[in-house]
C-alpha positions as CSV (number, residue, x, y, z in Angstrom):
1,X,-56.2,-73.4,-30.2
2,X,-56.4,-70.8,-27.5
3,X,-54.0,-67.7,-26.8
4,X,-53.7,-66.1,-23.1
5,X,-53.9,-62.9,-22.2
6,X,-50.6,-62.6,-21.2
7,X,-49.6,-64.0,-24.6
8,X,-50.9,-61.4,-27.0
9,X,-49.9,-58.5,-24.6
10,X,-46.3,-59.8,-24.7
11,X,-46.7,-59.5,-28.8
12,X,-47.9,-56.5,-28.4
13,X,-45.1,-54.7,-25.7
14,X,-42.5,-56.4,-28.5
15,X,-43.4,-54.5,-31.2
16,X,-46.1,-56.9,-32.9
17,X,-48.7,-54.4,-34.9
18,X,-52.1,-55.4,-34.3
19,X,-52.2,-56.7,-37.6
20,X,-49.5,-58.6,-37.4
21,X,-51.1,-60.7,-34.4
22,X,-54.3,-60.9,-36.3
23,X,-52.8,-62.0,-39.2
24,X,-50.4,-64.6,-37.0
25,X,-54.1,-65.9,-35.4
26,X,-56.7,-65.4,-37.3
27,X,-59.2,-67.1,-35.2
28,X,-58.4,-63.2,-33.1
29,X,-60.6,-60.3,-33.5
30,X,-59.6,-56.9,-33.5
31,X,-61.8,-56.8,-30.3
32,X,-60.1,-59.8,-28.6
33,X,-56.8,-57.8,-28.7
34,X,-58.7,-54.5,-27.3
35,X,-60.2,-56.7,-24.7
36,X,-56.8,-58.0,-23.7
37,X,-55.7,-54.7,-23.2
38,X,-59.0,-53.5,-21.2
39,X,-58.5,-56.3,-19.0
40,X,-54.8,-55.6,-18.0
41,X,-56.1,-52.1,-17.5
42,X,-58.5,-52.9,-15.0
43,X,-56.5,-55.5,-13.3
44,X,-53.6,-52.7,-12.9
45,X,-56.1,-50.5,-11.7
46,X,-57.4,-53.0,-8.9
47,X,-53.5,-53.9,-8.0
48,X,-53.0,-49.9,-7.3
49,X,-56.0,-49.6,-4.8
50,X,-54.8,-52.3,-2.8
């Protein structure tokens, strides 16, 4: 089973602790989730330059 980006940033902007997502999909890492979030980082930063 696979989760998208876009899915565990919508957990997170709703309120979902970090453990609560890990805990929910435990197949996650604590360092998926910070990936997720360095990813929509960068990709906000490339949308700004432009």
């Amino acid at each position: 089973m696979r989760i998208t980006v876009y899915d565990v940033l919508e957990y997170l902007a709703s309120g979902m602790s970090q453990e609560q997502i890990l805990s929910d999909f435990p197949y996650l890492t604590k360092e998926d989730i910070l990936a997720c979030l360095s990813y929509a980082a960068d990709r906000e930063k490339h949308l700004m330059v432009r």
